[in-house]
ZAMARSE-192311 format. One record per residue (C-alpha): residue in one letter; y, x negated, z. Coordinates in steps of 0.05 Angstrom, whole numbers, plus 5000, padded with zeros to 4 digits. Layout:
<pts>
aYXZ;...
</pts>
This chain:
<pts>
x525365782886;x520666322906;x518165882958;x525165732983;x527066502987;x521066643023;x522166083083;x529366413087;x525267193096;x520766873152;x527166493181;x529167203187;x523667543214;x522266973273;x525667023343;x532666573354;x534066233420;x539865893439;x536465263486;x541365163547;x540264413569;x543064163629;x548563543606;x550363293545;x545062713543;x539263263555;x542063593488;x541462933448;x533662853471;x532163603465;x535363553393;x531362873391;x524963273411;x525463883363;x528063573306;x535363723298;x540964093340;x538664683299;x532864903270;x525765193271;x520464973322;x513365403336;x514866123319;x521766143333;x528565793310;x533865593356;x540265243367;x541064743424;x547664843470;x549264403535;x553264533605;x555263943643;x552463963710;x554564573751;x559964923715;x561865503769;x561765533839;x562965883892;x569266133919;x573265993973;x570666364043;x577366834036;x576566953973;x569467263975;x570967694027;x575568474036;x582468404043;x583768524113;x578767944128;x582367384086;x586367164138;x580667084186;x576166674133;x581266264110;x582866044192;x580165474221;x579665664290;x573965764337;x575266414357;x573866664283;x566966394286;x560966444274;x562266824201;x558767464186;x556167314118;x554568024101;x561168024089;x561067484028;x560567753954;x558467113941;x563067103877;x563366443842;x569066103805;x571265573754;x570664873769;x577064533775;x578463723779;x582263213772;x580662753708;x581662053742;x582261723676;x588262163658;x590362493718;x589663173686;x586063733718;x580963983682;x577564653688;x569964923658;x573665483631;x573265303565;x565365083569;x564465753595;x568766103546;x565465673485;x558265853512;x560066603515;x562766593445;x555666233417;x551366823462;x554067353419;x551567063362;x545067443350;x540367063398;x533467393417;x533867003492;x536766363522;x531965813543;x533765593608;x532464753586;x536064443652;x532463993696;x525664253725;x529264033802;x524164133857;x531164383901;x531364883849;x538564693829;x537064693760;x535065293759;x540965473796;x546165193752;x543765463692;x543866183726;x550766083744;x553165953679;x548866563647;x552667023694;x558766743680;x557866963606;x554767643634;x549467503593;x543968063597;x538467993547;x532267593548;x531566943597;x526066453579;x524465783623;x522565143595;x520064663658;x519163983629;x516363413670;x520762853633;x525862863567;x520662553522;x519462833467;x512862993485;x514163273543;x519863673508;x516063963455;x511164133514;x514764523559;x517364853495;x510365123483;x509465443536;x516365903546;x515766393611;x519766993622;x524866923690;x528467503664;x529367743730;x532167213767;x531467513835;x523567433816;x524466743795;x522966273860;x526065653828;x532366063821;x531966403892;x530065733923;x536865373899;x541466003907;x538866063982;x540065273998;x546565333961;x549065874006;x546365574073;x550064884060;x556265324036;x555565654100;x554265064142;x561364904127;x562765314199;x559564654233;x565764204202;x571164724219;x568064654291;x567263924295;x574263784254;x578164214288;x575664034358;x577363234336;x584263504314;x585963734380;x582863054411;x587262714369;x582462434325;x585162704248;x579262594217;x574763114170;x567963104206;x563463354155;x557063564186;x550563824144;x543263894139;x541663124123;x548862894138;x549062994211;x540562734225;x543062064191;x549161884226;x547462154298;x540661644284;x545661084257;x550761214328;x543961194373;x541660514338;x548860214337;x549560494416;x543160154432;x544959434404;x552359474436;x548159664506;x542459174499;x541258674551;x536858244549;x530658174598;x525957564603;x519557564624;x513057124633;x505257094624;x499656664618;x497356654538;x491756144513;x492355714444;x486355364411;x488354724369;x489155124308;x494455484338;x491356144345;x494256544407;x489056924459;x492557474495;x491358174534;x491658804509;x498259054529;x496859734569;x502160304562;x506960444606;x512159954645;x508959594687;x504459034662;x501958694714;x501858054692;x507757914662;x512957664703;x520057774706;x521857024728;x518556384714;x517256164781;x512356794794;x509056624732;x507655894745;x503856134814;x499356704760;x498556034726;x495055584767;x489156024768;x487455874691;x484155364674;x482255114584;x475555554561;x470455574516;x472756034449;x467056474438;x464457144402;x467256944337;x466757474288;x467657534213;x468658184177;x470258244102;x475158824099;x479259194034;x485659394028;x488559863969;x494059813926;x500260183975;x502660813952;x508060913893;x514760903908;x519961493911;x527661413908;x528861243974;x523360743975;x526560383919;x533260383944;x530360154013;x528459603976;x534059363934;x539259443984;x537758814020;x539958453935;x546858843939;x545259463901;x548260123946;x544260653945;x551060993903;x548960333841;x541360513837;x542261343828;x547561263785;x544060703739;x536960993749;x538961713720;x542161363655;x535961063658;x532461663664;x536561913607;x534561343555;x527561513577;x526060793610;x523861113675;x521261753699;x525162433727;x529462103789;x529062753832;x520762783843;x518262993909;x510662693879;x509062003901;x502062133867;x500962253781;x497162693743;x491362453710;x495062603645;x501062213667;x496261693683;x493561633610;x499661723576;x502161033604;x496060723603;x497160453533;x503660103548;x500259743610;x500159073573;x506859093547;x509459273609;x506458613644;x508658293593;x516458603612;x515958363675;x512057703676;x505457993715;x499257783697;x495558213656;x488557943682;x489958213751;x489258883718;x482958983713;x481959733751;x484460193691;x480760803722;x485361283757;x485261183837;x484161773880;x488361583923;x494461483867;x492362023810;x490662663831;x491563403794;x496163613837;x503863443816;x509463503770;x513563083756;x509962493785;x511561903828;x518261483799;x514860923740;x516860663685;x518161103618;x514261143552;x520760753523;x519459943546;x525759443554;x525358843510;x526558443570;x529258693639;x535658293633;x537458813580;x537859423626;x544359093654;x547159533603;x545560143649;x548159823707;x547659233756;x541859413789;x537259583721;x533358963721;x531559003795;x530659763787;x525359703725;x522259023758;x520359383822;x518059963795;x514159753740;x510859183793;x508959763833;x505860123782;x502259583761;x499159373836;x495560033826;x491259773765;x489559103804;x483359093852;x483959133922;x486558543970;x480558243997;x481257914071;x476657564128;x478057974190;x477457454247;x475457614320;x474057194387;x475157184453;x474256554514;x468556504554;x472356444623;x476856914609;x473257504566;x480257974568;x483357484520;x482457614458;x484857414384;x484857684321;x487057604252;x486457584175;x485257074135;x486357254059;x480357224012;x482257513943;x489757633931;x488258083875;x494458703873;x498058323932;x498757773872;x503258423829;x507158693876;x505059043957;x510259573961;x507359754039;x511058954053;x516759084021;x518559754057;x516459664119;x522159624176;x520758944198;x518858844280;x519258224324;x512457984353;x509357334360;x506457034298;x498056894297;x495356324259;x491256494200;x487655844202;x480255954189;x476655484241;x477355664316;x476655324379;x472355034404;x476955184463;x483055464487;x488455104537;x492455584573;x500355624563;x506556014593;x509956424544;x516556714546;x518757424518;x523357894509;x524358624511;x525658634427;x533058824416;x533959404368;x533759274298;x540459314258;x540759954225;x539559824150;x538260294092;x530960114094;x530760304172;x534361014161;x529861164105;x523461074142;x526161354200;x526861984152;x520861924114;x516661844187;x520362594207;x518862904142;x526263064122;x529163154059;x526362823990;x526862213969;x531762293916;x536262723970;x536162234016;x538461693973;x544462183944;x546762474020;x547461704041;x551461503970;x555262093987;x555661924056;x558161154037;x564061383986;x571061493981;x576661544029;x572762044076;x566561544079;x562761664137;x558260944127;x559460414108;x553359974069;x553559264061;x547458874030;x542759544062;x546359474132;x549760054155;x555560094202;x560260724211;x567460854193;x571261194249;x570761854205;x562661724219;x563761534294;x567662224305;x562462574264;x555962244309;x559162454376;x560763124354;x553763234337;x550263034404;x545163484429;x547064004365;x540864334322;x544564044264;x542963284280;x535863434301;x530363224241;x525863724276;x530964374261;x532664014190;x525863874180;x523764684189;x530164854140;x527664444088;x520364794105;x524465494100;x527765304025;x520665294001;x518365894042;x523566264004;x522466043936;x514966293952;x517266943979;x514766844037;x522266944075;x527567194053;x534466944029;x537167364088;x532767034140;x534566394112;x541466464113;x540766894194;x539266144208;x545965854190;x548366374246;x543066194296;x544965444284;x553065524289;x551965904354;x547765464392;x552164804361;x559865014370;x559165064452;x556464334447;x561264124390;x567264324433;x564264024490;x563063354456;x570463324432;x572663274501;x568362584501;x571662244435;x577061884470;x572761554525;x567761354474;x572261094422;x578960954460;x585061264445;x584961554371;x590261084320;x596861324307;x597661474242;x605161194218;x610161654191;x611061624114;x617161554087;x621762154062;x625461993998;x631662494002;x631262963949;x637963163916;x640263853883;x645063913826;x645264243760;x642663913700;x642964163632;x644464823659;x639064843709;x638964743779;x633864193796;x631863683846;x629662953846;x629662383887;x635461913915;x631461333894;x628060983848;x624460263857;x628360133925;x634960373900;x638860893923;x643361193882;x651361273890;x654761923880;x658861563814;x650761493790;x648362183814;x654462473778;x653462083711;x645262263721;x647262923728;x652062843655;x646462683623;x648862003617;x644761203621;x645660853683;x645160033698;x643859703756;x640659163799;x632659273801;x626558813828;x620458723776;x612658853819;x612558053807;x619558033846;x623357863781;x631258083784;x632458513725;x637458993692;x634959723706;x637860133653;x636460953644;x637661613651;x635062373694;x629362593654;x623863123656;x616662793662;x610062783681;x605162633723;x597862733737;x599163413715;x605363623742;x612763693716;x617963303749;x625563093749;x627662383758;x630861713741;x626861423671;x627360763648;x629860563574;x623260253547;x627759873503;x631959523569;x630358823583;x627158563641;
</pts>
């Protein structure tokens, strides 16, 4: 008893934290992690609370702003712009949306008001437990809310690398004070991109607006990764509609092993033997003459495991199987959540030594997941070039919780079984020893400038797991070289026809590289702007199998971005460069956010300029038909004056069944079922609802036969 009192005294005595996780699922491992949803971990005891993603944001331009400016900020024309965003209070609101499974509209009022209740219930601090996002987003969402509650006591951050409970109990070690969230450079990071993109939001007025008066009714959303990636998918689309194609000719020798001797192809245009019609080449011809193959060379040569893959790489990969890069975020970050994988949203394509060892145990049973062979795996020591100190969350892997089988992860989602396969493969290359090859060489006696060269494999070793540098590289059209080992002993000269290559179809594998090669964005937002990008009604893609084509929404969007900052990786490139400068303090939120101005200036001349081109680009923009008015009708009903519609299910009313509505009284008459049945229609004028909202109008008697 004495023992039980005293517990309750130190209970007491230690500090209390409410721990502020980021969703639901979060909560469950944190609770997972520590024990309970409540309790007492190291020197303090705590309670575990959860938001759901960003719970407030910010308000609309006019309502941020004095009010003798509303009706400028809440115009979309031209002449209002750019913005001058000293004027913002950069006040946020509730989160309002529709609920698509009941067609309510839901609010984060209540989460909000819930979360401010629990706050005033004695804690010491709140633990800022959202995700440790290198966009600093989770930092910012968790501000948001604490504001929200006007919560001003202590702030504490716990930056965890993964939801394991490891890793939990970790990060929960090692609590550091962000108090002052202006001093936190997580927090300033994310609130400065937040308020550029919300900004940025000039550039679709502009580009919208100018379409409008085209004729084009489209929204042209335009934004930092947005506008790179479809002005790079309208180029490559251009360039195919535009290609022709242009023979040419030149000598090339073959041995009998089929190994081709050719010239090293100079830069520049003109290569002066190649030929742009076969007769010319026939007369180069003549001069050659079959040769002696000689200076053959052998070099044994090494290759590594390639690098480990981020987001985009994997989605690169499984596009070509089906899976849209939409299917592999959603189903990785419920993978994510059951701990099967690592965080989603890594910059890091390297791990930590201590990442290293901590999976280094489940290596076996992870071959054994996905049928590798576990003697290939014979370089456990970490790789310089794949572990090294620096990191945080670490390159995307497989989690410290293993699959039975792979076919089980179709719980998560289609693509789960590709998603774990790949990965895990990929991880696993890195333990095999490198790929061992013969690198050939020769040239002909007669003709010294023609050369060949090429590989001949020696030891498969990690290119028998899996060689992620083949599966995401953009494929490219060139003449194949036999890998034969025995050459010569000579060559007989042939005439070989080429091409110029047409450009490749644009594919998700393509834009990704294209984006990796320029430095913009991360992985994991790259793979979430083109989901985004490929979705809903206002879809700007469209992605089939990994090949992307454009909606006319996208086709609008492209042209309106020719020649703008906005579409240029360079300028997006050096705003992703300043997000991190600020969260360092090396800029300021106000320099970052002068940008948005510098960009809106220099892009709404060319914007409005490009509108002027949409209809000799694209034709003349589709007429949009008319939709139908149902009349509405007025009368008084129960004492109240209302209004409803004329008809219901094709059928329009009389005035003998308005009148009788109007009574109060049931109604029959002729109706056609969705399966074009002939029924007996029988009801009355009721009040209902839908998605929300209060209506009057004809209801049918549940109990009438059809």
């Amino acid at each position: 008893m004495k023992d039980k009192n005293t517990r309750k005294t130190l209970k007491k005595l230690m500090t209390n934290y409410l721990i502020l996780t980021e969703k639901p699922s979060a909560a469950a491992n944190f609770t997972k992690a520590l024990g309970g949803k409540t309790g007492v971990f190291n020197d303090f005891t705590y309670k575990i609370a959860n938001l759901r993603g960003h719970v407030m944001t910010l308000k609309d331009p006019e309502a941020m702003v004095a009010e003798e400016l509303k009706k400028q900020y809440k115009s979309w024309l031209v002449k209002h712009l750019p913005w001058n965003l000293s004027d913002f209070s950069w006040a946020r609101t509730y989160i309002r949306q529709r609920n698509m499974r009941t067609g309510k509209v839901e609010s984060t009022k209540k989460l909000i008001d819930d979360l401010k209740k629990e706050s005033k219930s004695g804690y010491d601090a709140i633990v800022i437990a959202t995700d440790t996002d290198p966009s600093g987003e989770g930092e910012l969402l968790a501000w948001e809310a604490l504001d929200a509650i006007g919560w001003r006591g202590q702030v504490l951050r716990a930056n965890f690398m993964d939801e394991s409970v490891s890793g939990i109990q970790k990060a929960m070690y090692q609590l550091r004070d962000v108090s002052d969230k202006m001093a936190d450079g997580e927090y300033v990071k994310g609130e400065s991109r937040n308020r550029w993109d919300f900004a940025s939001m000039q550039l679709t007025r502009i580009a919208t607006t100018a379409a409008k008066k085209a004729g084009f009714k489209v929204v042209a959303r335009e934004g930092r990764l947005k506008s790179v990636i479809i002005w790079r998918v309208y180029q490559q689309l251009d360039a195919i509609k535009n290609y022709v194609k242009t023979p040419y000719f030149e000598v090339k020798f073959k041995d009998p092993a089929e190994h081709v001797f050719g010239r090293v192809t100079p830069q520049g245009d003109v290569i002066p033997w190649r030929f742009a019609t076969k007769e010319e080449a026939e007369i180069d011809f003549i001069q050659y003459h079959k040769t002696d193959v000689i200076n053959e060379k052998h070099q044994t040569r090494t290759q590594a495991p390639g690098k480990l893959l981020d987001l985009a790489g994997l989605a690169s990969i499984l596009a070509p199987r089906g899976f849209s890069s939409k299917e592999v975020l959603s189903t990785y970050q419920k993978m994510y959540e059951a701990q099967i994988v690592s965080y989603p949203r890594t910059e890091d394509k390297t791990v930590t030594p201590e990442q290293f060892n901590e999976l280094l145990p489940l290596i076996d049973q992870i071959a054994d997941v996905v049928g590798v062979d576990k003697m290939l795996l014979t370089h456990r020591s970490p790789r310089t070039t794949h572990v090294k100190s620096q990191g945080a969350h670490g390159a995307n892997r497989p989690g410290e919780n293993l699959p039975k089988t792979t076919q089980s992860l179709v719980k998560f989602g289609a693509s789960g079984p590709a998603i774990y396969e790949v990965l895990a493969k990929n991880y696993l290359a890195m333990l095999a020893e490198d790929y061992v090859y013969d690198h050939v060489t020769a040239n002909l006696k007669d003709y010294p400038e023609f050369k060949t060269a090429f590989n001949r494999p020696l030891k498969m070793n990690f290119k028998l797991v899996y060689d992620s540098q083949k599966a995401i590289k953009v494929e490219e059209e060139e003449e194949e070289n036999s890998t034969a080992s025995q050459l010569g002993p000579q060559a007989t000269p042939y005439l070989h026809e080429g091409a110029n290559p047409k450009p490749q179809t644009p594919t998700t594998k393509w834009i990704m590289a294209f984006l990796e090669k320029h430095n913009v964005g991360t992985g994991a937002t790259r793979v979430s702007t083109l989901s985004e990008m490929s979705r809903g009604i206002k879809a700007m893609l469209t992605e089939t199998r990994g090949k992307l084509g454009l909606t006319e929404t996208g086709q609008v969007s492209a042209i309106m971005v020719k020649d703008t900052w906005i579409a240029s990786p360079k300028i997006t490139k050096r705003l992703f460069e300043m997000m991190d400068q600020v969260g360092q303090f090396d800029m300021t939120m106000d320099q970052v956010l002068d940008s948005v101005t510098k960009v809106v200036e220099h892009d709404m001349p060319i914007m409005l300029d490009n509108a002027e081109q949409l209809e000799t680009l694209l034709g003349k923009p589709k007429q949009v038909p008319k939709k139908k008015v149902t009349e509405k009708m007025t009368g008084l009903f129960k004492g109240e004056e209302i209004t409803f519609a004329r008809e219901w299910s094709g059928h329009i009313f009389t005035d003998d069944e308005l009148t009788k509505m109007l009574n109060g009284a049931e109604i029959s008459f002729q109706s056609k079922s969705k399966r074009g049945k002939i029924y007996t229609a029988t009801g009355k004028l009721a009040k209902q609802t839908f998605k929300g909202s209060t209506f009057y109008g004809f209801k049918l008697n549940p109990k009438a036969k059809k």
